[in-house]
PAPA-927679 format. One record per residue: residue in one letter; x, y, z of N, C-alpha, C in turn. Coordinates in steps of 0.02 Angstrom, whole numbers, padded with zeros to 5 digits, always signed. Example, Ala and Ser with C-alpha at 12.3 -4.5 7.8 and 13.67 -1.06 7.14 Angstrom:
REM PAPA-927679
A+00660-00284+00390+00615-00225+00390+00660-00165+00390/S+00642-00112+00354+00684-00053+00357+00645+00002+00394/
***
This chain:
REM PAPA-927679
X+02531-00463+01376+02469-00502+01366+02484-00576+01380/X+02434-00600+01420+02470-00695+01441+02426-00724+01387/X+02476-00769+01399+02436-00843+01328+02387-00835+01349/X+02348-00874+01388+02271-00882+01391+02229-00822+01352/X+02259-00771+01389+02228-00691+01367+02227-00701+01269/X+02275-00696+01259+02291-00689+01170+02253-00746+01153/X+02241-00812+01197+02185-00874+01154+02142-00859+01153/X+02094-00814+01208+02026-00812+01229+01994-00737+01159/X+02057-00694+01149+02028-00643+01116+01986-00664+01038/X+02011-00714+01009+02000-00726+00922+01938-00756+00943/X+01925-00785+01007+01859-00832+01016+01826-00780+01059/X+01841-00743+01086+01802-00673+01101+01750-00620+01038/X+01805-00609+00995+01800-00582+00941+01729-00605+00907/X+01749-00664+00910+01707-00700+00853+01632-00722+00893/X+01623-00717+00943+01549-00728+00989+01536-00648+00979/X+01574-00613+00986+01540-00535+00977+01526-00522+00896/X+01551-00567+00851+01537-00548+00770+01478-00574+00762/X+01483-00655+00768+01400-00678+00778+01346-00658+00794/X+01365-00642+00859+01310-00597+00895+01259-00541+00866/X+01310-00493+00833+01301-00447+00815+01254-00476+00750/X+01285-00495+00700+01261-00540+00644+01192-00555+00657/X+01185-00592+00711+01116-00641+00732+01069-00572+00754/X+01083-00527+00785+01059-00477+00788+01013-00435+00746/X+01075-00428+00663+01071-00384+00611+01004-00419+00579/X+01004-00510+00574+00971-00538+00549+00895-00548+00585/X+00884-00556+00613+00826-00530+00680+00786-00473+00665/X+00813-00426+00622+00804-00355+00640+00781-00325+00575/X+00790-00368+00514+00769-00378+00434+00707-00340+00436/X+00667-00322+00407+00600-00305+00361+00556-00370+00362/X+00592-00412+00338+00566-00472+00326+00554-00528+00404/X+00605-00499+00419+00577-00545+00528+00542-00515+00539/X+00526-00437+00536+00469-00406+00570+00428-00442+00550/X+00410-00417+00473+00337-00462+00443+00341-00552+00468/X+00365-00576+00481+00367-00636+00494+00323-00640+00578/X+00386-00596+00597+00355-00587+00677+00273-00584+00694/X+00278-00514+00636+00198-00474+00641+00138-00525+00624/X+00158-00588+00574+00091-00624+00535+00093-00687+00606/X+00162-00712+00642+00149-00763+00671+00120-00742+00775/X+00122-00684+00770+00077-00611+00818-00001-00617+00788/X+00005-00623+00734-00080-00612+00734-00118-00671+00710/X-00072-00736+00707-00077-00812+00715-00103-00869+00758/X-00080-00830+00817-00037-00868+00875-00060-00865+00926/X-00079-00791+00946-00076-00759+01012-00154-00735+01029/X-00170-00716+01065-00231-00701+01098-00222-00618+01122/X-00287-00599+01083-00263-00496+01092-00336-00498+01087/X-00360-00423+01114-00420-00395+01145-00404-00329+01099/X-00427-00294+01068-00408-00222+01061-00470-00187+01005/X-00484-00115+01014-00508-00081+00966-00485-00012+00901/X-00491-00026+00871-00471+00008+00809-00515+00056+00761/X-00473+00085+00729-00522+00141+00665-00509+00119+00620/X-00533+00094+00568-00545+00082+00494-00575+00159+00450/X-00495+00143+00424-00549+00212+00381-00524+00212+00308/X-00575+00196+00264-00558+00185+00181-00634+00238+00145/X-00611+00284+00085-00648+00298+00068-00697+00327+00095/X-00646+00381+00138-00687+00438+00169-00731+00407+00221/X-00734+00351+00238-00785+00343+00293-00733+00300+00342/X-00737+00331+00415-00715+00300+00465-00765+00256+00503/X-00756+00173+00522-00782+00169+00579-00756+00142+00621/X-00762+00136+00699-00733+00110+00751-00740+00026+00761/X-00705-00020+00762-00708-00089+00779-00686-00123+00848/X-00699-00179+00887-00670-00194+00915-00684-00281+00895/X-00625-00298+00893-00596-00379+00900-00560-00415+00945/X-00574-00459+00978-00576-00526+01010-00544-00573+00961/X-00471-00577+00965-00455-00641+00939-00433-00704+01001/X-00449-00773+01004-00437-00823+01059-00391-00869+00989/X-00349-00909+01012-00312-00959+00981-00327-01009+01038/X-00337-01070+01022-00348-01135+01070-00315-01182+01039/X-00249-01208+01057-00230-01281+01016-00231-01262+00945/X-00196-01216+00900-00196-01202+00852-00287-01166+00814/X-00342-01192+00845-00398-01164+00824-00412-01096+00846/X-00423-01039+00791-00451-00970+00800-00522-00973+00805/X-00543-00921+00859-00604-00897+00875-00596-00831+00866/X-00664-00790+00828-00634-00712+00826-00706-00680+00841/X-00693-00629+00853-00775-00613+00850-00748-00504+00858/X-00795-00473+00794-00783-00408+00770-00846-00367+00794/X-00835-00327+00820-00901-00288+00833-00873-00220+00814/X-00930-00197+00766-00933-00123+00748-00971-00096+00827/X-00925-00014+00839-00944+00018+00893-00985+00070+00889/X-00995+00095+00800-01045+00133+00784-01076+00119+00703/X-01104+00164+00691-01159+00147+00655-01203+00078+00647/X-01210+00063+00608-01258-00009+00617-01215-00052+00664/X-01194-00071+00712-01169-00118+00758-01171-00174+00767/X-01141-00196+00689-01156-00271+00663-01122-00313+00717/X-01118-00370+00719-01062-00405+00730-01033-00457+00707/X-00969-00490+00702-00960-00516+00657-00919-00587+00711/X-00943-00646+00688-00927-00707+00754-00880-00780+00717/X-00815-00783+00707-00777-00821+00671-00762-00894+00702/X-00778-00943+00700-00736-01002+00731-00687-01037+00672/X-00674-00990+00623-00620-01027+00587-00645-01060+00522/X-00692-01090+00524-00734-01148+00453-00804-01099+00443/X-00829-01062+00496-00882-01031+00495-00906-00962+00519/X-00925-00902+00472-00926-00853+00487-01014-00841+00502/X-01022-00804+00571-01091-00773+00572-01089-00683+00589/X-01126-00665+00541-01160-00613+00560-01224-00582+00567/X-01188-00561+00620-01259-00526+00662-01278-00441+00632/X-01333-00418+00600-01345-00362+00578-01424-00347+00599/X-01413-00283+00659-01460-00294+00718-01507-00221+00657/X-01466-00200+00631-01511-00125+00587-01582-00160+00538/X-01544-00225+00503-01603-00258+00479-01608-00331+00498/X-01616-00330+00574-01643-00405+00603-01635-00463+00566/X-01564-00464+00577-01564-00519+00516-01493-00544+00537/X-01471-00626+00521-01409-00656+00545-01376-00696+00463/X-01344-00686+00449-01309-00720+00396-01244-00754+00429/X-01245-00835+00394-01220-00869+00411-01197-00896+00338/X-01128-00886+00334-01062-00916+00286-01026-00934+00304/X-00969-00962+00249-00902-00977+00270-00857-00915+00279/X-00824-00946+00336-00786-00875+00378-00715-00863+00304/X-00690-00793+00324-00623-00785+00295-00579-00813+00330/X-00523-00775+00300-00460-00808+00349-00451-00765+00409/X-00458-00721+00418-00483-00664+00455-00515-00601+00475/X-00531-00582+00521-00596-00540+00533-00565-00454+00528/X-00502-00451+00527-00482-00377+00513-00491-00346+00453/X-00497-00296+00431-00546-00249+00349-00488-00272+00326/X-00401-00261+00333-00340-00250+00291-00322-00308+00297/X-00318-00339+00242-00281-00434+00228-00184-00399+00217/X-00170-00407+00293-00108-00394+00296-00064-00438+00249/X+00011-00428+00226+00052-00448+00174+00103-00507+00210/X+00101-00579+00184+00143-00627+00194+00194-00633+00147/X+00263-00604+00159+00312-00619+00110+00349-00669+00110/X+00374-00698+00063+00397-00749+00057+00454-00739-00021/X+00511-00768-00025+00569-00753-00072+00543-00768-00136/X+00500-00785-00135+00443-00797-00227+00416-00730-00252/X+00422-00674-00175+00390-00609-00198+00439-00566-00174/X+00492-00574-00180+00557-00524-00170+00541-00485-00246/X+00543-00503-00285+00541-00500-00340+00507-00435-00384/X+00443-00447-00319+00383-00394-00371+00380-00317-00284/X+00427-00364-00250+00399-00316-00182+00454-00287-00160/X+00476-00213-00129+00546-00202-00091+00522-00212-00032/X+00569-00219+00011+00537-00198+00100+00579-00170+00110/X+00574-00127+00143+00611-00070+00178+00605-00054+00264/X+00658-00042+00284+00644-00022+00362+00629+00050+00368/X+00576+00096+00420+00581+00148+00392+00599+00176+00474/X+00639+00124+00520+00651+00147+00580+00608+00140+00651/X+00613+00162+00712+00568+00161+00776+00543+00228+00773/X+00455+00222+00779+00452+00277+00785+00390+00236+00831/X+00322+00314+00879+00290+00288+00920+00241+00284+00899/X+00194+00231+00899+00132+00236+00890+00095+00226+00963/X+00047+00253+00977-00017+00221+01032+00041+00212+01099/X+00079+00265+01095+00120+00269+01161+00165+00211+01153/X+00185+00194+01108+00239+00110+01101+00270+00102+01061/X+00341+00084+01076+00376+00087+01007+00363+00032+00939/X+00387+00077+00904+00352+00035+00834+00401+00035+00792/X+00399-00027+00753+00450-00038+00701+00426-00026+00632/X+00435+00023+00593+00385+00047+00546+00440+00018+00469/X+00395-00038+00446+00435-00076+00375+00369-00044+00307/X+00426-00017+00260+00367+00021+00207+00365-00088+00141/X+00326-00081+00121+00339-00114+00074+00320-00098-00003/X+00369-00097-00054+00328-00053-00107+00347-00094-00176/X+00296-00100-00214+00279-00126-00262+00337-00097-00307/X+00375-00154-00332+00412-00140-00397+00379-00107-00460/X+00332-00128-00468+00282-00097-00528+00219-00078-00527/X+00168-00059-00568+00121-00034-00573+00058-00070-00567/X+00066-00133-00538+00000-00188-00543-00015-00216-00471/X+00036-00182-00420-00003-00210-00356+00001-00139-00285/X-00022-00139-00244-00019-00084-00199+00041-00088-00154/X+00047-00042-00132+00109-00036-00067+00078-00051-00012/X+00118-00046+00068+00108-00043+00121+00152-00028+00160/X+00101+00005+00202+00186+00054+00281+00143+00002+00334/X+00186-00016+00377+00179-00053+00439+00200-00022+00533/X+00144-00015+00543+00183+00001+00618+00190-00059+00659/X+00239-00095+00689+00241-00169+00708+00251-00149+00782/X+00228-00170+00833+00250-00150+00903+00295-00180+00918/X+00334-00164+00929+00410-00191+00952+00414-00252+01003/X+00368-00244+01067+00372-00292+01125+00338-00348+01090/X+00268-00327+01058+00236-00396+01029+00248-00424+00962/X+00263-00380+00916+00255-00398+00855+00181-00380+00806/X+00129-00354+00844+00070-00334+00826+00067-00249+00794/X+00023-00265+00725+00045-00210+00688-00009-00160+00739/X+00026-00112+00762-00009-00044+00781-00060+00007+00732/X-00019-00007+00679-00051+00057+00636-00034+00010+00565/X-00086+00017+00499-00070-00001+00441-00093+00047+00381/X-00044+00050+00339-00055+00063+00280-00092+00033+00215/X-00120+00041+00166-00140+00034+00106-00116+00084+00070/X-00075+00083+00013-00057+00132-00031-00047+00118-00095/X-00083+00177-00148-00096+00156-00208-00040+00146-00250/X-00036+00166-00323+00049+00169-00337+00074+00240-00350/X+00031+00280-00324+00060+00370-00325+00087+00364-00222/X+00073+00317-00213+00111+00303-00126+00050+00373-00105/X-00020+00351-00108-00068+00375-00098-00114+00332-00011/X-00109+00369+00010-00150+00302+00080-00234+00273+00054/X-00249+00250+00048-00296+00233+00029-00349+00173+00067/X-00313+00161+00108-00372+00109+00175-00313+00140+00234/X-00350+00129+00301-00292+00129+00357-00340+00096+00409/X-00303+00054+00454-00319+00025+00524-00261+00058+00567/X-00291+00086+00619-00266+00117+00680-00284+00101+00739/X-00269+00043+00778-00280+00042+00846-00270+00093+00891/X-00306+00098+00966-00306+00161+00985-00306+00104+01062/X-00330+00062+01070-00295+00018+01137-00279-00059+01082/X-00246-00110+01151-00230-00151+01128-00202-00193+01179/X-00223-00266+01201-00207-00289+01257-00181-00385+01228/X-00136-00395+01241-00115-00474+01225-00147-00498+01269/X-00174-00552+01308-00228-00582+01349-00210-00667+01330/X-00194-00672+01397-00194-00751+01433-00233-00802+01417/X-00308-00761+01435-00339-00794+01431-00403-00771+01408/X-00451-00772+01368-00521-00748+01352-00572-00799+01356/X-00632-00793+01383-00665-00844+01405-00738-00842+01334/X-00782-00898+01339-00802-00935+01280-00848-00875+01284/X-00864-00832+01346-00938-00781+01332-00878-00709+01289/X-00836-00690+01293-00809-00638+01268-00822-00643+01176/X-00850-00694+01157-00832-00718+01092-00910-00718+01066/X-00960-00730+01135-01008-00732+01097-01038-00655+01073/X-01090-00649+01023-01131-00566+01009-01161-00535+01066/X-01166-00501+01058-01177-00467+01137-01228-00414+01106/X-01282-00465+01082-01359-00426+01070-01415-00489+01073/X-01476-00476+01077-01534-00513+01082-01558-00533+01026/X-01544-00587+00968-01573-00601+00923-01648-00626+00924/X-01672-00631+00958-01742-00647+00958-01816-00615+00902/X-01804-00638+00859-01863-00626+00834-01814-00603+00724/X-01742-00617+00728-01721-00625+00683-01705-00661+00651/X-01706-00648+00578-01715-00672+00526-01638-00723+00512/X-01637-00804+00497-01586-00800+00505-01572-00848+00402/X-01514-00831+00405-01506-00854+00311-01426-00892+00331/X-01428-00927+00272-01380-00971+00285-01337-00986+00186/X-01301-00940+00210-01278-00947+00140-01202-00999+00131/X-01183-01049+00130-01129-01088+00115-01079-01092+00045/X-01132-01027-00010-01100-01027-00069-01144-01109-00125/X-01127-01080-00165-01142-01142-00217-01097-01174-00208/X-01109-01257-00221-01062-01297-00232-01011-01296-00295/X-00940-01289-00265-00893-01284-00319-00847-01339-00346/X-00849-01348-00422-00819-01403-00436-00719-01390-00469/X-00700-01423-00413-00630-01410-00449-00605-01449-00517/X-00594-01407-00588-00576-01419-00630-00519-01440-00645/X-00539-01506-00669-00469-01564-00680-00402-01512-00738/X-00347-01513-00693-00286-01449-00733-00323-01387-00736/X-00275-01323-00755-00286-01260-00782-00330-01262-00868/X-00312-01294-00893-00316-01295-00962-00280-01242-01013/X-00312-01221-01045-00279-01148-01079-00265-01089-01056/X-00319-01091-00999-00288-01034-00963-00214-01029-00945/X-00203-01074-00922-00117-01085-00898-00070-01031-00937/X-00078-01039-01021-00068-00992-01046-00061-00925-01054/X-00113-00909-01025-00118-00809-01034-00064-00746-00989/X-00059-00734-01052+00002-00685-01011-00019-00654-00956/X+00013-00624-00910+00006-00587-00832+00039-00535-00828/X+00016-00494-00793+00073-00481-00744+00123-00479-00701/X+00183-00455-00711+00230-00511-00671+00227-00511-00633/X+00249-00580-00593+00214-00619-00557+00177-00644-00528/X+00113-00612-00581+00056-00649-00552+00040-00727-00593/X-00001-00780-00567-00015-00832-00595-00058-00869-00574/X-00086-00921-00633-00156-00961-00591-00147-00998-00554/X-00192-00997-00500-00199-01035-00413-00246-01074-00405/X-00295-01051-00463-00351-01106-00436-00397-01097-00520/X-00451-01162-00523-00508-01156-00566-00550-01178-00550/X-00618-01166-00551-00686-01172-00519-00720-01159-00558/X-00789-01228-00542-00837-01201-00597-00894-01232-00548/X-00949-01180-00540-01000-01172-00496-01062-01148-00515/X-01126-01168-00481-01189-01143-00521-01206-01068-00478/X-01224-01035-00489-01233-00963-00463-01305-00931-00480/X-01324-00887-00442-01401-00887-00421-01398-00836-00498/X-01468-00858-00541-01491-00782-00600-01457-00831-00666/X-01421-00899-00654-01393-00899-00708-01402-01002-00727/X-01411-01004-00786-01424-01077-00833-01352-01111-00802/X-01287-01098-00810-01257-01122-00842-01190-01144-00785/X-01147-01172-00780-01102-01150-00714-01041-01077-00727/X-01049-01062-00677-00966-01009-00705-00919-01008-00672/X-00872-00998-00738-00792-01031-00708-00774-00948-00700/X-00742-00972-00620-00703-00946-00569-00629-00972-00566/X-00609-00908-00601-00522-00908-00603-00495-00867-00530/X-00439-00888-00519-00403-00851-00462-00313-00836-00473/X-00311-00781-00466-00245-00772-00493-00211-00718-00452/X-00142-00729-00437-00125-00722-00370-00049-00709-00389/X+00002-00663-00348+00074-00653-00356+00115-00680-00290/X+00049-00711-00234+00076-00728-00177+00070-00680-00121/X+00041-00615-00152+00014-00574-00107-00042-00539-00119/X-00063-00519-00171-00112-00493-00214-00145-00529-00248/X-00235-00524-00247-00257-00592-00286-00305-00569-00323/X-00338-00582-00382-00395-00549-00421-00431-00635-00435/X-00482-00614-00429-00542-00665-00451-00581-00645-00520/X-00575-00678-00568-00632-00682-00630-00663-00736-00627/X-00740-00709-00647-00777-00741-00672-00804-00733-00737/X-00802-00801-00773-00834-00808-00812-00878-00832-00845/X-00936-00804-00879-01011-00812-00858-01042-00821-00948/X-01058-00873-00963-01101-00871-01026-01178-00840-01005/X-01210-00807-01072-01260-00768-01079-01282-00749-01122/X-01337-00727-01145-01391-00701-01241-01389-00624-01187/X-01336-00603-01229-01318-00518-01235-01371-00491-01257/X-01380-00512-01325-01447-00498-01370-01506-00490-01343/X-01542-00529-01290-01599-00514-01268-01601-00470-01184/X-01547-00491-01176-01542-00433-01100-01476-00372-01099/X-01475-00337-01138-01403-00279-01156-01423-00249-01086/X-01465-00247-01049-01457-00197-00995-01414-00239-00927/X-01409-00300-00949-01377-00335-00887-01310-00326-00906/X-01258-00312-00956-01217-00309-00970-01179-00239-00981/X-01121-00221-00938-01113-00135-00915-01038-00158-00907/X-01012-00144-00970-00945-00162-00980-00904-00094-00949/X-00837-00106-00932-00793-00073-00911-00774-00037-00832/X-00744+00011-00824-00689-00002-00752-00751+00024-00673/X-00750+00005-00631-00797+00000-00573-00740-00003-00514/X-00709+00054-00452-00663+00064-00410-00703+00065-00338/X-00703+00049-00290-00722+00059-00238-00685+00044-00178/X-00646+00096-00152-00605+00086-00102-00560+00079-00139/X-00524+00017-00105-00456+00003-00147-00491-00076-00181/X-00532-00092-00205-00565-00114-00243-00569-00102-00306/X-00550-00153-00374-00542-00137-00423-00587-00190-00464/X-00607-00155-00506-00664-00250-00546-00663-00199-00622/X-00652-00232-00678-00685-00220-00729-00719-00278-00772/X-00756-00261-00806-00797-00303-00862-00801-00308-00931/X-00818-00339-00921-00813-00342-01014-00849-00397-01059/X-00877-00393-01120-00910-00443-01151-00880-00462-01220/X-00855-00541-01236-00833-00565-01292-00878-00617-01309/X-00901-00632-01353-00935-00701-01396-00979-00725-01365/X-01047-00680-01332-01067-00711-01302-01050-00729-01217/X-00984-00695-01204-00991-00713-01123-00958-00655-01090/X-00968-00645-01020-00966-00593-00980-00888-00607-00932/X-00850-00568-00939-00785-00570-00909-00797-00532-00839/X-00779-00542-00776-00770-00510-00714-00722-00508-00701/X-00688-00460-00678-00628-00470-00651-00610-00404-00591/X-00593-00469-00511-00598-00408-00460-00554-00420-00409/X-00515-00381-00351-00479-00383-00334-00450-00323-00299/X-00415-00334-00237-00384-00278-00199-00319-00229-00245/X-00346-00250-00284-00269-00203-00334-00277-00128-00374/X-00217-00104-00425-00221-00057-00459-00275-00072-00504/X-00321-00023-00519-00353-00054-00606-00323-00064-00649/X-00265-00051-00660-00228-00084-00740-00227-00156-00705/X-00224-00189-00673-00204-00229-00640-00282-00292-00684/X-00329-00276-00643-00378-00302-00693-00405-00307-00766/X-00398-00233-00783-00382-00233-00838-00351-00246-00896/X-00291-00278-00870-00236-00315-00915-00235-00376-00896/X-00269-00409-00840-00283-00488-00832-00364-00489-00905/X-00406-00464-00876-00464-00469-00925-00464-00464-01014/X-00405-00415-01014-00392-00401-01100-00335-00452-01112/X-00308-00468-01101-00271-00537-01110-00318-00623-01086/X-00365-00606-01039-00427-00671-01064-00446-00656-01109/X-00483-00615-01126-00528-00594-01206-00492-00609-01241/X-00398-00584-01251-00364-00633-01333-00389-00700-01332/X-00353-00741-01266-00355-00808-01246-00423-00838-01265/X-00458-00808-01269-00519-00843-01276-00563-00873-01324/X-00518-00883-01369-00529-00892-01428-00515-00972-01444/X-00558-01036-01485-00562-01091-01481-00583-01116-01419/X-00550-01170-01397-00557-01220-01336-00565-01181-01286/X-00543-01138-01258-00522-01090-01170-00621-01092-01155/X-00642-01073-01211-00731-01062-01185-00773-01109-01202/X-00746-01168-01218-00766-01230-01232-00791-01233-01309/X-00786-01173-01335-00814-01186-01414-00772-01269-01451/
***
């Protein structure tokens, strides 16, 4: 072996250990999902899909455009009522041609049914990720990462990630019996250069519809948490926000809690009211729909909500831990 030869091997060695390394790390659970959220961020895709939760399937197709960091989206159902749904990011319109009619709100963060999972090392904690290997979806290979709830208060998810793009192919919702319980399934799917400003617009004749304009009540952000800050959780969930807003049917404002583990989020409201003279407005306890969870409840005079993409214990043990809390100052007594 010549000198040079015996110098070049330890620095050989070691570009092939790296390599490999930089590889291993690339290839995480956690780069996929990284990959997959900054894929459906970023990029410009054309494609149609099945939604199917709660026994009912329907077919979608979405138009997402990115311009200079600004999203344009626009959702069209392909059957039954053939709403459509038209996003520029600050402002959501829909079009609902079954009852001639356009509602105009503030948009979400996005126009797909499944609010895919952003992990981050604050939710290692409450979440595993797992690789579950290449397998094919929609003729393409797919990187399929399960993610599953350490405990009993938030849902799982299986991921099909397309390998060339990073765009989830196929998604899971799963309860905590690792039950499927929502799914999105694309069935085409095209990344696109370029989409032009008519691909985005509704592609029906509004003429002669009704149009409403809902922006929400004005909401006032409440100076600190206050006592809430306090109330025990679930682990890791915690308060994100407090709001107190006037709302249509009601005297008084109601505070809007938001509470969140960084992936999973439940909203309560809470609502003063004379129980006494209206008992039929008040219909305490558990209400599931889809993977939709809300229960209710009434203490001293006020009405607890509490709702959210999660397990029902999940609400249920945020709401029965407000009701202790609620005692003195928390309800302004």
């Amino acid at each position: 072996m010549s000198a040079v030869r015996a110098a070049r091997e330890p620095l050989l060695w070691l570009a092939m250990t790296l390599t490999a390394a930089t590889a291993v790390a690339a290839d995480t659970p956690q780069s996929w999902l990284d990959r997959m959220n900054a894929a459906l961020t970023t990029r410009n895709y054309d494609g149609v899909f099945s939604h199917w939760q709660s026994g009912r399937v329907e077919t979608l197709r979405i138009v997402h455009r990115v311009v200079d960091g600004a999203v344009t989206e626009r959702l069209e159902s392909l059957d039954g009522s053939g709403r459509q749904l038209v996003s520029n990011g600050s402002e959501m319109t829909c079009y609902l041609p079954d009852q001639r009619t356009v509602l105009v709100e503030k948009a979400p963060r996005s126009l797909m049914p499944a609010e895919l999972p952003k992990f981050s090392d604050a939710t290692a904690d409450f979440y595993q990720l797992d690789s579950l290997g290449t397998m094919r979806q929609m003729g393409q290979k797919a990187q399929v990462i399960s993610v599953t709830p350490r405990d009993g208060y938030r849902y799982g998810y299986r991921l099909w990630i397309q390998r060339s793009t990073g765009m989830p192919l196929k998604t899971e919702l799963l309860d905590t019996a690792g039950n499927v319980i929502e799914q999105v399934v694309f069935s085409s799917l095209s990344m696109r250069h370029h989409i032009a400003d008519d691909e985005l617009k509704p592609l029906l004749v509004t003429t002669g519809f009704n149009w409403l304009r809902d922006d929400g009540a004005p909401a006032v952000t409440v100076e600190g948490m206050g006592a809430w800050t306090n109330t025990p959780l679930p682990p890791g969930f915690h308060l994100v926000a407090q709001t107190a807003q006037m709302m249509p049917g009601v005297t008084e404002p109601v505070t809007h809690l938001v509470f969140s583990d960084g992936i999973a989020t439940v909203s309560v409201f809470i609502q003063t009211q004379t129980i006494r003279s209206s008992p039929n407005q008040v219909r305490p306890g558990m209400a599931q729909v889809g993977s939709s969870s809300a229960f209710t409840s009434v203490q001293s005079g006020h009405k607890f909500v509490a709702l959210g993409e999660v397990p029902p214990a999940t609400v249920r043990f945020i709401i029965d831990a407000l009701l202790h809390q609620s005692a003195g100052q928390a309800l302004g007594r």
